[in-house]
C-alpha positions as CSV (number, residue, x, y, z in Angstrom):
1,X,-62.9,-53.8,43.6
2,X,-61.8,-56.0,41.3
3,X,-58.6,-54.2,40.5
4,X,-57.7,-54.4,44.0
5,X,-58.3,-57.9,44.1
6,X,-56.0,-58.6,41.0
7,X,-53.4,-56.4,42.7
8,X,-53.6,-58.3,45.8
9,X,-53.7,-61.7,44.1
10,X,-50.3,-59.9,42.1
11,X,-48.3,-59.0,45.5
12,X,-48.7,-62.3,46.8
13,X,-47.4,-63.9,44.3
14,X,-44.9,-61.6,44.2
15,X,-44.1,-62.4,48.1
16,X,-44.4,-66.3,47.5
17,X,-41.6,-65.9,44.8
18,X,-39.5,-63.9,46.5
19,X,-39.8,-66.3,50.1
20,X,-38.9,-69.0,47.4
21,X,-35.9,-67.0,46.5
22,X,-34.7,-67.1,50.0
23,X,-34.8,-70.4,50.9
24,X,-31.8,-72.5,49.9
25,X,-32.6,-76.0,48.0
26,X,-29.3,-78.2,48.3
27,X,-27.0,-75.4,49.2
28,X,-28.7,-73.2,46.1
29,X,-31.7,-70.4,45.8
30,X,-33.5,-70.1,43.0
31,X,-34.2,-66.7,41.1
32,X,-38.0,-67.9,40.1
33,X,-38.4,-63.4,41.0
34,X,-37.2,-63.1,37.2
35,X,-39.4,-65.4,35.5
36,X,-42.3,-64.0,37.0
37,X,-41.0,-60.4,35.7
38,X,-40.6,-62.1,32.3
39,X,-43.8,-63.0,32.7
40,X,-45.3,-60.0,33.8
41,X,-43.0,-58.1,30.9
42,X,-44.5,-60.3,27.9
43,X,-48.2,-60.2,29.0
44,X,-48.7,-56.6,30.7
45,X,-48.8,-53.8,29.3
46,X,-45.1,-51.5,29.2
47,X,-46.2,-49.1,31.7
48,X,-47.6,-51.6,34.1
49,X,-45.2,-53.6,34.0
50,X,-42.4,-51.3,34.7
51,X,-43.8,-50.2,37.5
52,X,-44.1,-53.7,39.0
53,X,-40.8,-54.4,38.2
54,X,-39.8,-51.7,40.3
55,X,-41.7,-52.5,43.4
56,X,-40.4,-56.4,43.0
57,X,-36.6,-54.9,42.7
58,X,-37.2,-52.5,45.5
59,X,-38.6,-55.3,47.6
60,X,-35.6,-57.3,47.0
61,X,-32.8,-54.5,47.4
62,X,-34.6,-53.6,51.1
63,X,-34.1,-57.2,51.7
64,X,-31.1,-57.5,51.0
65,X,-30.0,-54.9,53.4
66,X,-27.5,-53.5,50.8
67,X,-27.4,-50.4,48.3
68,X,-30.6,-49.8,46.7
69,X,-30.5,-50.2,42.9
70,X,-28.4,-53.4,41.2
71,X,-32.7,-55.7,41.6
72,X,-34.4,-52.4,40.3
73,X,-32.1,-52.0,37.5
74,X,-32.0,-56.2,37.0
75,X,-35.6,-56.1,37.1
76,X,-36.7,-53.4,34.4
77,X,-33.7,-54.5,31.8
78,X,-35.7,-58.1,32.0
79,X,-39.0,-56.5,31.4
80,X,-37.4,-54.5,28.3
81,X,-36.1,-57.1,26.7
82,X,-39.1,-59.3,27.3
83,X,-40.8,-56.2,25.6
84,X,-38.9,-56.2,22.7
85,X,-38.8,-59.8,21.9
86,X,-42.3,-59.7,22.1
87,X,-43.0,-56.7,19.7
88,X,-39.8,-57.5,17.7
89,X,-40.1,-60.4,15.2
90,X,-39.7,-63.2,17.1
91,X,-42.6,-66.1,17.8
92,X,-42.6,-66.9,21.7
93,X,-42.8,-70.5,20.7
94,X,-42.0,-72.7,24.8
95,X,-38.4,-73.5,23.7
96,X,-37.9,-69.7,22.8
97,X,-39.5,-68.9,26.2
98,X,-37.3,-71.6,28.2
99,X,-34.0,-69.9,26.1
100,X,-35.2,-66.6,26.8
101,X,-35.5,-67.4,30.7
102,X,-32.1,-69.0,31.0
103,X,-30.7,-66.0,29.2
104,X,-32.7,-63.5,31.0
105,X,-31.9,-64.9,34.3
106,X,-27.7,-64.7,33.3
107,X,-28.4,-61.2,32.2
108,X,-30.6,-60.4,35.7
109,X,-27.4,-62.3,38.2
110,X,-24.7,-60.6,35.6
111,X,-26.1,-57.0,36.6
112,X,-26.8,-57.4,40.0
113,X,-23.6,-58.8,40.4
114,X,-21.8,-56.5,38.9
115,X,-23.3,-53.8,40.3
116,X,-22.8,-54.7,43.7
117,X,-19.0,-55.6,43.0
118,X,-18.5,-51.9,41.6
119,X,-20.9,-50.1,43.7
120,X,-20.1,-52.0,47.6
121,X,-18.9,-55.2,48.4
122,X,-18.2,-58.3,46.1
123,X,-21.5,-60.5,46.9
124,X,-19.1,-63.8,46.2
125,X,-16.4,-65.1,44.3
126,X,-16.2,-65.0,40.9
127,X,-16.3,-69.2,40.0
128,X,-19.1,-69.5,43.1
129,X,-21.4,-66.8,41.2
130,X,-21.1,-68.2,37.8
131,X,-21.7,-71.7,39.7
132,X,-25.1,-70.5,41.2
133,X,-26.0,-68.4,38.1
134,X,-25.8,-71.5,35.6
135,X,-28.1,-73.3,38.3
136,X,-30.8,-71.1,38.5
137,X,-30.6,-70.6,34.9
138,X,-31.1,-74.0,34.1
139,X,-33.9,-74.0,36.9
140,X,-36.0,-70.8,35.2
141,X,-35.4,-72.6,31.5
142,X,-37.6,-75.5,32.6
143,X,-40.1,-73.1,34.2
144,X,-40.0,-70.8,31.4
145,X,-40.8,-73.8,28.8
146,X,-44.1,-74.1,30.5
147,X,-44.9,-69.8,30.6
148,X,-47.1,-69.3,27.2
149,X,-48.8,-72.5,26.1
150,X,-49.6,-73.3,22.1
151,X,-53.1,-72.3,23.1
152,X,-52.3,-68.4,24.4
153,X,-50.1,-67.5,22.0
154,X,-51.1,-65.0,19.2
């Protein structure tokens, strides 16, 4: 029971982040979807993790009403990377974490972007995405200083 309970508690948040994702704050959405993958990609385990990157990027391709793929893809690069950095020889020290999520949040709107220009129709111009990309970088950076505290970290 209480596995269901974390999973329930899991796809909520999951839901919140991605209704926060769809509403527009001055003209902008934020992308707060990819720091919680981040999250979920540095403290789960691989397998796990994986898989809930997957249902979050299928969630937000079916939303999107547009080919199925460019969030999925988006979604399991993030929780690679955050794999390796965490394995590899870094220290997840909060200003590595808030670099990590600016960069991981370029990387996330660079492939979906991309993806969607290739594979269907250009989501935006070029100087509009890169606009909105920076934005919610800078927006996931300060959210992703305050991921792993001194306390949690190994």
């Amino acid at each position: 029971m209480k596995g269901v309970k974390g999973n329930l508690l899991w796809i909520l948040i999951a839901i919140l982040a991605i209704v926060i994702d769809e509403t527009s704050f001055i003209g902008y959405r934020a992308n707060v979807v990819v720091v919680l993958v981040y999250y979920i990609g540095i403290r789960w385990d691989t397998r796990k993790a994986v898989l809930w990157a997957f249902i979050i990027g299928f969630l937000l391709d079916s939303i999107a009403l547009k080919i199925l793929g460019p969030n999925i893809l988006s979604k399991g690069a993030v929780i690679f990377m955050a794999y390796f950095l965490q394995t590899g020889i870094f220290n997840l020290a909060p200003l590595l974490n808030a670099i990590l999520c600016f960069s991981f949040t370029m990387i996330d709107n660079f492939i979906v972007y991309f993806s969607l220009t290739l594979f269907d129709t250009r989501p935006a111009e070029m100087l509009h995405a890169a606009n909105i990309t920076l934005y919610q970088s800078v927006i996931n950076a300060a959210i992703g200083y305050f991921i792993i505290r001194e306390r949690d970290e190994q």
